[in-house]
ROVO-959842 format. One record per atom (N, C-alpha, C): residue in one letter; z, x, y. Coordinates in pm, whole numbers, padded with zeros to 5 digits, always signed. Layout:
# residues N
aZXY/...
//
This chain:
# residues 288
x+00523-01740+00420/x+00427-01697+00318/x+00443-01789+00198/x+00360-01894+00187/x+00374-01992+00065/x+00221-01984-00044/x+00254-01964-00138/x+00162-01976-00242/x+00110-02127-00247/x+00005-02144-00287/x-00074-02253-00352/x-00003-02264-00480/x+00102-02376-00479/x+00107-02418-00660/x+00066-02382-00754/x-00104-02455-00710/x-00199-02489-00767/x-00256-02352-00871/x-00293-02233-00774/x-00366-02132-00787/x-00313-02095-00927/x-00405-02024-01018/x-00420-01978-01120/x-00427-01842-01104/x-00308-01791-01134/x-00258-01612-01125/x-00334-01566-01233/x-00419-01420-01164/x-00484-01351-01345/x-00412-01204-01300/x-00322-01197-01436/x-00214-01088-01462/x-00304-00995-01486/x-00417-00985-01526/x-00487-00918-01605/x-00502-00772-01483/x-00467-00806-01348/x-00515-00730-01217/x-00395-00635-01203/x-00255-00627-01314/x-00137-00532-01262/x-00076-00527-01374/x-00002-00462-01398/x+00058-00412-01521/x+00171-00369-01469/x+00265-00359-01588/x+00431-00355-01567/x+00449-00280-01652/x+00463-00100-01626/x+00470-00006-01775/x+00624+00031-01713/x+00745-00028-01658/x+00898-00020-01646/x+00894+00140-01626/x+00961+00167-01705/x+01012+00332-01686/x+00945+00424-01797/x+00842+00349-01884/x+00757+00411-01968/x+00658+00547-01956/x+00587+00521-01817/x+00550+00623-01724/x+00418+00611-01757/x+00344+00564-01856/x+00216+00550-01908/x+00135+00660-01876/x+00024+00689-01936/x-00041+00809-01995/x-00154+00880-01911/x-00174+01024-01881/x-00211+01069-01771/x-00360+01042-01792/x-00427+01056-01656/x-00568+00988-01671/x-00680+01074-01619/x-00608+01164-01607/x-00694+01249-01539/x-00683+01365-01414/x-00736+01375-01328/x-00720+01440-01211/x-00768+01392-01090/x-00747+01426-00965/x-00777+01401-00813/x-00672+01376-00694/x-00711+01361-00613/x-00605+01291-00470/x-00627+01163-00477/x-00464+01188-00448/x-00392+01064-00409/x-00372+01012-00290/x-00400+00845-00238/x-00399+00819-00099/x-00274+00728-00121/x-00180+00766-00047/x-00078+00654-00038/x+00101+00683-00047/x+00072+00836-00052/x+00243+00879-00118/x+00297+00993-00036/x+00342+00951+00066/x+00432+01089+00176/x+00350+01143+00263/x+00376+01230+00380/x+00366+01332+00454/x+00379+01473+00423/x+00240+01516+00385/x+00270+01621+00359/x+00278+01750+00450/x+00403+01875+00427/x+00420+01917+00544/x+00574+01889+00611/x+00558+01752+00588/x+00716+01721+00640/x+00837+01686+00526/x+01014+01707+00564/x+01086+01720+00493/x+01074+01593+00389/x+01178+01650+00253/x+01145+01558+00184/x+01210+01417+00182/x+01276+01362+00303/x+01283+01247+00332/x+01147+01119+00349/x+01088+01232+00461/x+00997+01162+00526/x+00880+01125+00336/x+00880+01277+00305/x+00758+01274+00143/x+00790+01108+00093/x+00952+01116+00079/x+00967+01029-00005/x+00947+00886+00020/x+00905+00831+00175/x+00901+00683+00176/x+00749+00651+00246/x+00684+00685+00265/x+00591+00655+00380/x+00425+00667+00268/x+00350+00552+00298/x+00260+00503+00205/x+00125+00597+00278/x+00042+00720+00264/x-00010+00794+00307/x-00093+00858+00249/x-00145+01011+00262/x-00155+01091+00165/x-00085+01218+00149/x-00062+01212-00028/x+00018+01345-00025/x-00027+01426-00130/x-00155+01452-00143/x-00199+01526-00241/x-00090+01597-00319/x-00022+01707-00207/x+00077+01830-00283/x+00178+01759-00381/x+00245+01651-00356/x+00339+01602-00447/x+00339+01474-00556/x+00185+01426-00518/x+00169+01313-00618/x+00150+01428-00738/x+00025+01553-00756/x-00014+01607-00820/x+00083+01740-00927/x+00188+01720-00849/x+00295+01799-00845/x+00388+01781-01031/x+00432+01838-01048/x+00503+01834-01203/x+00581+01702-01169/x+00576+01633-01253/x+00669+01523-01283/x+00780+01504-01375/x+00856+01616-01471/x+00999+01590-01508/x+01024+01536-01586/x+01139+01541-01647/x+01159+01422-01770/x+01252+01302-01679/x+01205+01156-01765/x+01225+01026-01677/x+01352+01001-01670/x+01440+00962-01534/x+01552+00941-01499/x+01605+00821-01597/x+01749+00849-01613/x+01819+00750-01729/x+01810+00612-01650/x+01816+00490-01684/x+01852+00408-01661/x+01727+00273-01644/x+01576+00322-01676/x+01478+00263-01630/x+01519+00162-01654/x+01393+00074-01574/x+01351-00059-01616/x+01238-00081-01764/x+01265-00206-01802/x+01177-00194-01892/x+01043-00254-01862/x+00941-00248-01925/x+00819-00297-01908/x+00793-00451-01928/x+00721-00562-01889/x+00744-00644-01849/x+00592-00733-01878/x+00626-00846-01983/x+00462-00932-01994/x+00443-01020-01886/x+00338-00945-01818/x+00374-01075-01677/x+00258-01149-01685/x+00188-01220-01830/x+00104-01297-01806/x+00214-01425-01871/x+00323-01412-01953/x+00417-01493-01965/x+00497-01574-01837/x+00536-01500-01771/x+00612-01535-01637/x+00502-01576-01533/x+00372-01497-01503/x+00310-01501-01356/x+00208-01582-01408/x+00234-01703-01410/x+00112-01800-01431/x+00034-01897-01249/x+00087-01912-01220/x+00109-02000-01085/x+00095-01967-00960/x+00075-02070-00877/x+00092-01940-00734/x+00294-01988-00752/x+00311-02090-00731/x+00464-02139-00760/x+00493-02072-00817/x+00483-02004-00956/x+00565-01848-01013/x+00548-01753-00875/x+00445-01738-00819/x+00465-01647-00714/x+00544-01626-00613/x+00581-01777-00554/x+00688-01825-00508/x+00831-01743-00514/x+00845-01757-00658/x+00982-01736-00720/x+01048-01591-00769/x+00939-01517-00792/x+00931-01406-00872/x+00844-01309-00812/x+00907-01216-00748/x+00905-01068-00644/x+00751-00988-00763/x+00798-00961-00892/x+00671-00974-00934/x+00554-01027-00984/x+00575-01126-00926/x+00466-01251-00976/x+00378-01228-00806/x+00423-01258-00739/x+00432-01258-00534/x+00306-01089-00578/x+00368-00975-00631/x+00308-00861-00630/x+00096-00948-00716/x+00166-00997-00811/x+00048-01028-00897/x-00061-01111-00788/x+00032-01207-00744/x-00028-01325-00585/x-00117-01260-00523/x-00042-01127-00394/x-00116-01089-00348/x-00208-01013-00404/x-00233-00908-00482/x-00317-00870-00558/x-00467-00930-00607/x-00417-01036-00640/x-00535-01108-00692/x-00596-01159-00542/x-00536-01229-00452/x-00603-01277-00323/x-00663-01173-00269/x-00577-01009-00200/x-00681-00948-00166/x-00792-00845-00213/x-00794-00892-00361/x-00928-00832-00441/x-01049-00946-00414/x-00974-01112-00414/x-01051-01158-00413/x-01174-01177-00254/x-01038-01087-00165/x-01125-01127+00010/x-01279-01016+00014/x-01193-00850-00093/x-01274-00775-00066/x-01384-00788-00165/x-01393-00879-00295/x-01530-00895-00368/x-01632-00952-00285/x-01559-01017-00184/x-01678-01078-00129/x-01728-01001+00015/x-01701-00890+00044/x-01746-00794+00154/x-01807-00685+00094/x-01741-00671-00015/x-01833-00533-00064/x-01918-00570-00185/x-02050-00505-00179/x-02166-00521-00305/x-02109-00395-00366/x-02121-00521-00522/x-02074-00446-00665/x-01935-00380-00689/x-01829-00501-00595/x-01728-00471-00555/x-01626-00417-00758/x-01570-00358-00737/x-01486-00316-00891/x-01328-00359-00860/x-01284-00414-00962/x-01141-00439-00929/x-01018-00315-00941/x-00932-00287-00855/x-00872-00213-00906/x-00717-00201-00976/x-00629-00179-01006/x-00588-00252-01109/x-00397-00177-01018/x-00311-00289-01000/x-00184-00229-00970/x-00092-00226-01078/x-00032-00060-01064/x+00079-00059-01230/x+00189-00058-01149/x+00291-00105-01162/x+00425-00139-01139/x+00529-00025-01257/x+00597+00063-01191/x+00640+00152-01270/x+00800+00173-01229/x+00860+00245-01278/x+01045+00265-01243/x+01074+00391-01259/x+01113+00471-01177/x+01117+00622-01201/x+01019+00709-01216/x+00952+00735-01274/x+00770+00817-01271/x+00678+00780-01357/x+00590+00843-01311/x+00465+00792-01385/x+00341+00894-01395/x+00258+00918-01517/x+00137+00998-01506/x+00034+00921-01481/x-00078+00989-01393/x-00173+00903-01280/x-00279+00969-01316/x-00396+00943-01251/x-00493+01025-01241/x-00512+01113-01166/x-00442+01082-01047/x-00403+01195-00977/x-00286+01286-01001/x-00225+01316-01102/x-00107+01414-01166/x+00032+01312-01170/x+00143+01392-01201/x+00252+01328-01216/x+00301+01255-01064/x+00349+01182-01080/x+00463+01094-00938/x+00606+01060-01007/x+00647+00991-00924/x+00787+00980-00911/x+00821+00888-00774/x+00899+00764-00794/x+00968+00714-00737/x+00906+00764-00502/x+00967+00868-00513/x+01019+00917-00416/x+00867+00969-00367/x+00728+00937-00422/x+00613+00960-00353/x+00606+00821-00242/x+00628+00700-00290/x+00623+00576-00265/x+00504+00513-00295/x+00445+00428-00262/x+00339+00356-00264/x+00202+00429-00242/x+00093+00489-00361/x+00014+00486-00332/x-00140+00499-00395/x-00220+00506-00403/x-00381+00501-00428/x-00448+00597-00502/x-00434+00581-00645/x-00531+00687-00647/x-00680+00696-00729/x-00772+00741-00645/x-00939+00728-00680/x-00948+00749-00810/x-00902+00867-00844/x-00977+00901-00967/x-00945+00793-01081/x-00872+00743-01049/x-00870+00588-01218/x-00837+00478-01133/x-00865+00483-01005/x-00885+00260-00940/x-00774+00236-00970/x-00648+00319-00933/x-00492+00262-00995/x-00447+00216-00809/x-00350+00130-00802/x-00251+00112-00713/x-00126+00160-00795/x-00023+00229-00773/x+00103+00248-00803/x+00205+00184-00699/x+00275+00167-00749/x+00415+00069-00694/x+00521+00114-00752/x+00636+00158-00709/x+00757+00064-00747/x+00859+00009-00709/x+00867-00065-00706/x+00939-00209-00625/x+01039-00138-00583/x+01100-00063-00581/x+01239-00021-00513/x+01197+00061-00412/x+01086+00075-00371/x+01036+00097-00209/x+01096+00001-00145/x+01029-00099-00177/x+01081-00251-00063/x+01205-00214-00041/x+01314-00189-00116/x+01463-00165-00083/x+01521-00049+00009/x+01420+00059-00012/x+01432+00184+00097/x+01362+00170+00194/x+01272+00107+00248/x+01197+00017+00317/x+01262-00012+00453/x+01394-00086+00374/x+01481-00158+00450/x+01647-00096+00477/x+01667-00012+00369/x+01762+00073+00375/x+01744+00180+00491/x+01643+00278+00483/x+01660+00399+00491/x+01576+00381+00627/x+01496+00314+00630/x+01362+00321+00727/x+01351+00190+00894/x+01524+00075+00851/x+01525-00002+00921/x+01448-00121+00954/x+01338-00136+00862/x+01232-00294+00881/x+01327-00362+00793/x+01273-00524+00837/x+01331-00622+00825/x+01303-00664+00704/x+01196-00604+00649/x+01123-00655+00515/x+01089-00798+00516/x+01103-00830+00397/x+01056-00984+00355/x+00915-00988+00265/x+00894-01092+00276/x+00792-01081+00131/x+00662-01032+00215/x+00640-01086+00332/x+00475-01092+00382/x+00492-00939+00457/x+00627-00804+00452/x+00625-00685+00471/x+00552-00601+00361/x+00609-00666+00225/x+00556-00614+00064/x+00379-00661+00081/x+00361-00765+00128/x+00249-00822+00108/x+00151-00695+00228/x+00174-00671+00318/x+00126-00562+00419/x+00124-00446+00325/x+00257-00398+00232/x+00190-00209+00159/x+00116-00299+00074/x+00098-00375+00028/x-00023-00381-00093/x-00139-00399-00077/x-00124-00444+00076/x-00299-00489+00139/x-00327-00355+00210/x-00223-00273+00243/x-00311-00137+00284/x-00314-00047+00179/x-00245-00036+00046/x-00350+00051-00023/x-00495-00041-00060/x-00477-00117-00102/x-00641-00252-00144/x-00688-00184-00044/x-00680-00145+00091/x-00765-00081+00201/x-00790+00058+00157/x-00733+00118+00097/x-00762+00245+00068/x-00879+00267-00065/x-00862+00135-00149/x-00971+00113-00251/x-01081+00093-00202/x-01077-00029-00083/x-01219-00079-00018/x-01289+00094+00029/x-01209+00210+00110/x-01275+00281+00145/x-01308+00395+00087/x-01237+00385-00054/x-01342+00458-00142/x-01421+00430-00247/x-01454+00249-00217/x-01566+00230-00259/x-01611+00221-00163/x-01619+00236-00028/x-01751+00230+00055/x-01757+00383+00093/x-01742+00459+00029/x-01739+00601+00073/x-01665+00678+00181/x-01621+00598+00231/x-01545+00634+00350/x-01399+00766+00340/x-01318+00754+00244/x-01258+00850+00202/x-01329+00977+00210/x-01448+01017+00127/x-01542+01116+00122/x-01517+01221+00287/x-01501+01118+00361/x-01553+01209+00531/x-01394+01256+00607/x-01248+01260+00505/x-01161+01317+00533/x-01111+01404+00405/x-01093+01494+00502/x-01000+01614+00433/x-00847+01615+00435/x-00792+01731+00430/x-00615+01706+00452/x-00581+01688+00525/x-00627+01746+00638/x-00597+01810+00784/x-00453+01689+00861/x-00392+01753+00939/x-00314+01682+00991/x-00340+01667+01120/x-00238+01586+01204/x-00247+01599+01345/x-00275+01489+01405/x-00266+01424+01516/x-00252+01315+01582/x-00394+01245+01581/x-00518+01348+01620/x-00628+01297+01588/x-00709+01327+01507/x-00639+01334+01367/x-00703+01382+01257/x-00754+01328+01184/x-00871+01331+01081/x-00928+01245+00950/x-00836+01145+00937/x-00729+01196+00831/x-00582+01137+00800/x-00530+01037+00834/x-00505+01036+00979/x-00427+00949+01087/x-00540+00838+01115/x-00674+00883+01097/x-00777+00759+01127/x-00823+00655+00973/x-00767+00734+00866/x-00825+00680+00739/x-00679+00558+00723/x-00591+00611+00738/x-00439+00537+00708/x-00421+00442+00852/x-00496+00490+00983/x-00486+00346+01056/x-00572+00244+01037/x-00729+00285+00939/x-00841+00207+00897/x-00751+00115+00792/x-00680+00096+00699/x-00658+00064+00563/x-00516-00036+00639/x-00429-00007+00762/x-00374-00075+00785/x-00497-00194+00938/x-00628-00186+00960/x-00683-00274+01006/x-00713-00324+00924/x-00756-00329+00826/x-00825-00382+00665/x-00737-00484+00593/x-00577-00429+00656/x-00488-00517+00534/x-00477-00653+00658/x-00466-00600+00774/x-00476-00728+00865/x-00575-00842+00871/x-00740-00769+00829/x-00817-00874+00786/x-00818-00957+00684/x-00748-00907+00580/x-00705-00951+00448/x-00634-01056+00463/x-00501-01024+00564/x-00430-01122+00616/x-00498-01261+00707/x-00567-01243+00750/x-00658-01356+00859/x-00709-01443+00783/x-00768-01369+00646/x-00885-01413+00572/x-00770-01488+00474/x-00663-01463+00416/x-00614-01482+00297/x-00632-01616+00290/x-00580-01718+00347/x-00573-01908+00304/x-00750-01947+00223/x-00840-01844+00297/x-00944-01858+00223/x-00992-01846+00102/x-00875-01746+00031/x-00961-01692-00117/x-00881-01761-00234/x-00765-01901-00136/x-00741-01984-00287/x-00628-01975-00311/x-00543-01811-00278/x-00410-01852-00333/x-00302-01875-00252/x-00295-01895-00132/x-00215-01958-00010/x-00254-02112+00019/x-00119-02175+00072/x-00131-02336+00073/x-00134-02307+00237/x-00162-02239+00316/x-00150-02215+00427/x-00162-02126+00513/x-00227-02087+00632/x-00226-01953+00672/x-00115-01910+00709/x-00119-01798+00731/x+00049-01730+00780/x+00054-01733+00852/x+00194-01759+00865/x+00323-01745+01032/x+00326-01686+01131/x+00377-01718+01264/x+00391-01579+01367/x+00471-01495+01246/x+00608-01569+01204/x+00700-01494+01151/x+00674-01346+01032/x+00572-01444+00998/x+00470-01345+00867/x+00434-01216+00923/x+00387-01266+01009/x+00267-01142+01089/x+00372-01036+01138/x+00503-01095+01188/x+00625-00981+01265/x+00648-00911+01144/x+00666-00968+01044/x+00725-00866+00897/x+00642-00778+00928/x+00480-00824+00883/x+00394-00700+00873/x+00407-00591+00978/x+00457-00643+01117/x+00446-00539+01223/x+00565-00478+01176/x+00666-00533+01204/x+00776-00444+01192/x+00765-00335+01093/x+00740-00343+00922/x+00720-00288+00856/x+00583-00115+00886/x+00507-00183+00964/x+00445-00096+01040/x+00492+00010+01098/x+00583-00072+01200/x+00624+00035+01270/x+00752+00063+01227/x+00772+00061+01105/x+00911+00156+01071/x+00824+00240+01037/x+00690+00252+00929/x+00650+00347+00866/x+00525+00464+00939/x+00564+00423+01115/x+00505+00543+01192/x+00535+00672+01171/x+00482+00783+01205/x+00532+00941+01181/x+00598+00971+01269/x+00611+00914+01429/x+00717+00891+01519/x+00808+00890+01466/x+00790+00725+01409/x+00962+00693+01390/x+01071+00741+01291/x+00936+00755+01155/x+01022+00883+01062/x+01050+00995+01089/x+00971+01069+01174/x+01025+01236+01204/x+01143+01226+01251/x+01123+01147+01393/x+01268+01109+01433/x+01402+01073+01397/x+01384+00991+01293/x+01507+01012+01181/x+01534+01066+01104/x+01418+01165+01046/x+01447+01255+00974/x+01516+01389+01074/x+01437+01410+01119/x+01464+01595+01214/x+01476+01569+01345/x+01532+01485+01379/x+01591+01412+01557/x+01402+01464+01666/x+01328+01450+01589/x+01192+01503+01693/x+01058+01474+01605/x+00930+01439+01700/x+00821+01403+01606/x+00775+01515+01637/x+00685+01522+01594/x+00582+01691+01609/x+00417+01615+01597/x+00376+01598+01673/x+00225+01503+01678/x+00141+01604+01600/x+00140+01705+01545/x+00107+01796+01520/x+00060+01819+01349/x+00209+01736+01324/x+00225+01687+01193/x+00180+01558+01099/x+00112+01480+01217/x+00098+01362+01170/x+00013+01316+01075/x-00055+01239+01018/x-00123+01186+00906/x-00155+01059+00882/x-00023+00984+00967/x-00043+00817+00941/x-00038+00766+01080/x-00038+00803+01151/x-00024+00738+01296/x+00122+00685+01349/x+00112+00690+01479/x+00223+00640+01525/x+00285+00517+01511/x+00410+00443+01556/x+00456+00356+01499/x+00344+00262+01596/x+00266+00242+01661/x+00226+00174+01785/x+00094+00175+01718/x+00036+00266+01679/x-00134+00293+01661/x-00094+00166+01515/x-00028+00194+01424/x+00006+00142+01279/x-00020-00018+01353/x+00085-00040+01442/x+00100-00212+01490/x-00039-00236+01553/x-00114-00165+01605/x-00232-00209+01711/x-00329-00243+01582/x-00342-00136+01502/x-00420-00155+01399/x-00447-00231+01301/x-00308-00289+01309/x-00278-00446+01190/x-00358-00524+01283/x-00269-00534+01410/x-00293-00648+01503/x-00453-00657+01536/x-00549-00563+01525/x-00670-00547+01542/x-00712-00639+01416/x-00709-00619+01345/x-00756-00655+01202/x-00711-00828+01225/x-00626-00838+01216/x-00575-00974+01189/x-00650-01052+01333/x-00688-01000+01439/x-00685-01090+01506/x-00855-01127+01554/x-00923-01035+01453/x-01032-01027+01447/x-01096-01092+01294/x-01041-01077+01231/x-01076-01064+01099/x-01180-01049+01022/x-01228-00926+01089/x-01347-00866+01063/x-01316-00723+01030/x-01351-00707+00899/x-01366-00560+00838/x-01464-00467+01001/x-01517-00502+01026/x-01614-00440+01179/x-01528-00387+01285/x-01439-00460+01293/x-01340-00425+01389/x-01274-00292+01332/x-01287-00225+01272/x-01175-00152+01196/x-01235-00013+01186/x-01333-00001+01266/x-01341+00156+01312/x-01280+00254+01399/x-01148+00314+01296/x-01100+00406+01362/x-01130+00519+01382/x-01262+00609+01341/x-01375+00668+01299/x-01398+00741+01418/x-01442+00625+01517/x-01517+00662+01667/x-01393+00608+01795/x-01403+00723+01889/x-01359+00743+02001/x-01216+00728+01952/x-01121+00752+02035/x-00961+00777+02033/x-00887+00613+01983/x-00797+00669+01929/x-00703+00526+01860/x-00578+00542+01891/
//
C-alpha cells in the first residue's frame, strides 16, 4: 500500500478531537459499532450495527486521553501518509470519498472524527469499546485508532495498514448507502438472512470496489498487492459473527447474526474487488 508522494492530502475530510469527546449532534442509528444481542466482548470490537449501545449513556471520560491533534500541519502529502498511521487514516479517506463522488449524483462528503475514549455523536454517546462506526444523522465516521490494536490482539488478524484501510472503506460503504437510500429498507432484525447481515456484507462489497478503483482517484502510486488484498481478507474474516461468537461463548448461534459470516465478509470483499463495480454488490436479492 504506497501513497503517491505527489498527492495533495485535504485534512479538511477528518478531525482529531483526542479524548475531548466533542459535542452531541443530535439523534439516530448508528451503523458500524457491535452486535447487538451478543456478550459484551463481541459489542466491543466488530464494525456493524448497534443501535442499543452507540445511543446508550456515555460516562465521564477515562483518565489518560489522547490529545487532539492539527492534522493539516502534519498530513500534507500522500508521503506524510506513508509515515503517519494518521495521516494513512486522512489518505484513505480522501481517496475513497473521492471513488464515491464520482458514482453517486450530488454525492456529500462525510467527514471522519478520530477520538480516544468517548465521544458525543449524533447518534448518542459511544465509547471506545463500540468500535468503528457510521452514523447518519450528522455524515460522521467515528474511529479510534486503538481498534487496529484489538483488531489484532483480541480478534487474531494480521492487520497492517491496507486491514485499517478495509474498516474505513466499509463504513464510506455505509455512507454511500445512506445516501443512496439503501439503509432506509433495513431494520434491526438479526439472523443469518437478515436486513443486517445483507447491509454489512453490501458495505464490505463497496469497500472492495473502492479498493479496485483506488490507483484511479490520485492518491496511490500503484494498485494494490496480492499482499494488500490478504490484509483486507484476513481482517474480514476475523470480524465474522462465526468467528467472534466462537471466541467469545465457544459457539455461533446463526440466529444472532448481523454481519455475516467470516466467509460471506471474504466473498463479499472478494466480489467487489474483483469486479469493481458498485453493481456487483447486491446482497439484497437471492441468498449470500
Amino acid at each position: 500500500m504506497d501513497f503517491d508522494d505527489r498527492a495533495r492530502l485535504d485534512t479538511s475530510q477528518v478531525e482529531d478531537v483526542g479524548g475531548g469527546g466533542g459535542g452531541f449532534r443530535g439523534g439516530g442509528l448508528a451503523i458500524g459499532g457491535g452486535a447487538a444481542g451478543i456478550i459484551a466482548l463481541i459489542v466491543a470490537l466488530i464494525f456493524g450495527i448497534n443501535p442499543g449501545d452507540v445511543t446508550g449513556g456515555g460516562g465521564d471520560q477515562p483518565a489518560g486521553l489522547q490529545p487532539s491533534t492539527d492534522l493539516s500541519k502534519q498530513c500534507k502529502t500522500g508521503a506524510d501518509a506513508d509515515q503517519s498511521e494518521k495521516c494513512r487514516v486522512v489518505g484513505v479517506v480522501n481517496s475513497v470519498q473521492k471513488y464515491w463522488e464520482g458514482q453517486i449524483d450530488g454525492y456529500t462528503s462525510a467527514k471522519t472524527t478520530l477520538f480516544s475514549g468517548g465521544i458525543q455523536t449524533g447518534c448518542g454517546a459511544a465509547d471506545t469499546s463500540v468500535g468503528p462506526f457510521y452514523c447518519p444523522s450528522d455524515k460522521h465516521v467515528y474511529l479510534d485508532l486503538t481498534f487496529f490494536d484489538e483488531l489484532t490482539s483480541r480478534f487474531g488478524a494480521k492487520g497492517g495498514p491496507f486491514a485499517q484501510a478495509y474498516v474505513i472503506a466499509h463504513e464510506y460503504g455505509h455512507h454511500a448507502q445512506d445516501l443512496l437510500g439503501t439503509m432506509n429498507r433495513v431494520g434491526q432484525e438479526q439472523g443469518a438472512e437478515s436486513g443486517s447481515v445483507r447491509l454489512e456484507l453490501q458495505a464490505d462489497c463497496y469497500a472492495g470496489v473502492w479498493a479496485k478503483n483506488a490507483v484511479d482517484t490520485g492518491f496511490y502510486a500503484k494498485p494494490f498487492t496480492d499482499a494488500d488484498i490478504k490484509e483486507a481478507l484476513d481482517a474480514a474474516a476475523a470480524v465474522g459473527d462465526d468467528h467472534i461468537q466462537e471466541q467469545a461463548q465457544g459457539r455461533a448461534n446463526p440466529d444472532t447474526y448481523t454481519h455475516g459470516t467470516s466467509a460471506q465478509r471474504e466473498k463479499w470483499f472478494s466480489n467487489g474487488y474483483s469486479s469493481g463495480d458498485p453493481g456487483a454488490c447486491d446482497t439484497f436479492s437471492g441468498g449470500i
